[in-house]
C-alpha positions, 0 to 999 in steps of 0.5 A: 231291280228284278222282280218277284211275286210270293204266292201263299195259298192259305189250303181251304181257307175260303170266305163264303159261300158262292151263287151256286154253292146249293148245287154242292150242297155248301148252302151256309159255307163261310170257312173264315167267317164260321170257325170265327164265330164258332170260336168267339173270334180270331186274333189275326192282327196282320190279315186284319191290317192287310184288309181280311176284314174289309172283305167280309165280316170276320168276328175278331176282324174288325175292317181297317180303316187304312188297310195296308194291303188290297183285298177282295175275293175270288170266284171260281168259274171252273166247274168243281171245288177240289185242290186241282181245278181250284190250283189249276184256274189261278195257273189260267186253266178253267175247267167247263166240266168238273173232274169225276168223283166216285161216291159209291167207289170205283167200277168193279171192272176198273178194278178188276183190270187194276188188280191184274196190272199191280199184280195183287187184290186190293181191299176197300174201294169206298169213300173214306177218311184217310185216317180212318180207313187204315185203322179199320183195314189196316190189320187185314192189309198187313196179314194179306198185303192187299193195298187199300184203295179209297177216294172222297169228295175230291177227284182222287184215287188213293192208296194207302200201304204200310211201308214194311208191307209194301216198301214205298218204290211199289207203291208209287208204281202202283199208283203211276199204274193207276195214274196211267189207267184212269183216264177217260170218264175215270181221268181223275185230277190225283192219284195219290199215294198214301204210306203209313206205318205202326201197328194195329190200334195204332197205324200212322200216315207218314210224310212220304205221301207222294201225288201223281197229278193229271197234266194241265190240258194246256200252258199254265202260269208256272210256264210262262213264268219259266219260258221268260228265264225267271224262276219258278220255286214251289213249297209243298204239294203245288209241284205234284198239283201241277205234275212239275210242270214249270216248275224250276225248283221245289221243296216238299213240306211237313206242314203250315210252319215248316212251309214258312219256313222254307218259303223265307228261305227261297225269299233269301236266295230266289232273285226273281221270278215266282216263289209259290206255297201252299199251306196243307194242314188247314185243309188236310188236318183240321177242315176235313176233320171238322176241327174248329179249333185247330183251324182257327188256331192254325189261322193265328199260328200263320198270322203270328209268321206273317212279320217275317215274312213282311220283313223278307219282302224286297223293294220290287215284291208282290206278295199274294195271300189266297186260298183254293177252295173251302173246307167250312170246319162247322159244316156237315160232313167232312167235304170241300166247301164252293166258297169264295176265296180271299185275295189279299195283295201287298208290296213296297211299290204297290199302292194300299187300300184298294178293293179289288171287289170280286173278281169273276175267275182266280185266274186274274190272279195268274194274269196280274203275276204275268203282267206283274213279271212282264211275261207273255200274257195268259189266255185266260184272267183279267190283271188287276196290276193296273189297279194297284200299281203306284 
């Protein structure tokens, strides 16, 4: 039978914090673990029975006694804590130098060449929530047309424009200008585009957020995955994260349901190969807006979608339940958080119960896929496949 392996990545959601997490300023970062307690508990009885709780304690969790999943977690070597290093370590790149930030916003003469290259001003260049900012400059860019410019603790440059100010083909060619511009000690890992819409007092972003994604240094999973004929179908944003490369197939998202929803649907005609999602609103709706509540309900609605997808599996499938970084919804500030991530494993053929304990990189996790679709291995990771298998 041919195989398959279904990567969900659950954005944000990390399970303590790391040795280093005090260089960060994560002391005290534990995204599950907190928004649990916080909450009085979670109701994820599925997570639970796969062995959510065997990795750590979870108020709510209770460990199995006889998970029906493998479970451990994941370090982070690469340097950083934002969506693209973490993505890009489990695809086997690890970064020995974080990806810039810019707390205090972009050089003025970066900006300066920028503006001549776009062919218009653009306003704010500050460190900023993306829903803030376009309500506190929103009038001033639809009276003068000037594109707002803002980053955050990510290694991101983002641009934000009214749609009916600057229809969406201009600014996704501004944004391209900026993908090209920045490069060197600018080389930030997304330039992303952010379009909105509605009035002053009541501005919006829309769905049509496009990311232009720095190119991996080197062969990622995805591509060897696609070099040994497989297929490679990706839900949301990872096909920007890895600027498509290896990608055979892609659907964007709207958010966590509809991501499951179309990750069944690739289940139901995908043969072999990999099928990858990544579930944003964890991160972009409710760990960056300190909403604890809607964090640990979001994690419910999830668990509450994991029988269909269980019941989708076919007798050669790997499903994989993992994370990319932290966001801790109780810490001060609105930032990613240095945490481990959890790794929760499962299939028809694969053993059950097994700790797979802490695994010194997530790039074992793009070395188990490998091995697990009998590809070329990666240069980086260490397979745990030999671990789980029956």
């Amino acid at each position: 039978m041919p195989r398959r392996v279904i990567i969900i990545l659950l954005d944000s959601v990390g399970i303590g914090e790391m040795p280093d997490a005090e260089k960060y300023g994560d002391l005290g970062s534990y995204t599950l673990g907190n928004v649990a307690l916080q909450r009085g508990g979670l109701n994820v009885p599925h997570l639970q029975k796969l062995g959510l709780g065997n990795i750590n304690s979870i108020t709510g969790v209770p460990a199995a006694s006889v998970p029906e999943g493998n479970f451990g977690k994941m370090a982070e070597r690469s340097l950083g804590k934002d969506t693209t290093t973490g993505h890009w370590e489990m695809a086997g790149v690890i970064l020995k130098r974080a990806l810039p930030t810019f707390p205090q916003g972009f050089p003025s003469d970066f900006i300066e060449r920028y503006e001549l290259e776009i062919g218009r001003k653009v306003i704010g260049n500050e460190v900023a929530s993306g829903t803030e900012i376009i309500q506190r400059l929103g009038e001033e860019h639809v009276r003068t047309g000037k594109p707002i410019v803002y980053t955050s603790a990510d290694s991101v440059f983002q641009v934000a424009a009214h749609e009916e100010i600057i229809p969406l083909p201009e600014l996704m060619r501004i944004c391209q200008t900026a993908r090209i511009m920045l490069t060197g000690e600018l080389r930030v890992g997304r330039v992303i585009a952010r379009p909105f819409l509605g009035e002053t007092g009541n501005f919006y972003r829309t769905s049509n957020r496009h990311d232009f994604a720095l190119e991996p240094p080197h062969k990622i999973l995805l591509e060897y995955i696609k070099e040994r004929g497989l297929e490679v179908c990706t839900v949301g944003k990872i096909n920007d994260i890895y600027a498509g490369r290896g990608v055979t197939d892609y659907v964007p998202s709207k958010g966590n349901m509809e991501s499951v929803d179309k990750t069944l649907a690739y289940m139901d005609k995908v043969e072999t190969g990999l099928i990858m999602a990544n579930l944003v609103d964890f991160d972009m709706i409710y760990g960056h807006r300190n909403d604890v509540e809607g964090y640990a309900k979001a994690l419910e609605d999830f668990d509450a979608r994991l029988p269909e997808i269980f019941g989708a599996l076919r007798s050669e499938d790997m499903l994989i339940i993992t994370a990319d970084h932290g966001c801790d919804p109780t810490m001060p500030g609105t930032d990613h958080t240095r945490e481990y991530v959890p790794l929760l494993v499962c299939g028809p053929i694969l053993n059950k119960g097994v700790n797979l304990g802490v695994r010194s990189t997530f790039a074992d996790l793009g070395a188990t896929v490998v091995e697990y679709l009998n590809t070329e291995p990666m240069a980086n990771g260490e397979s745990f496949y030999s671990d789980i298998r029956r």
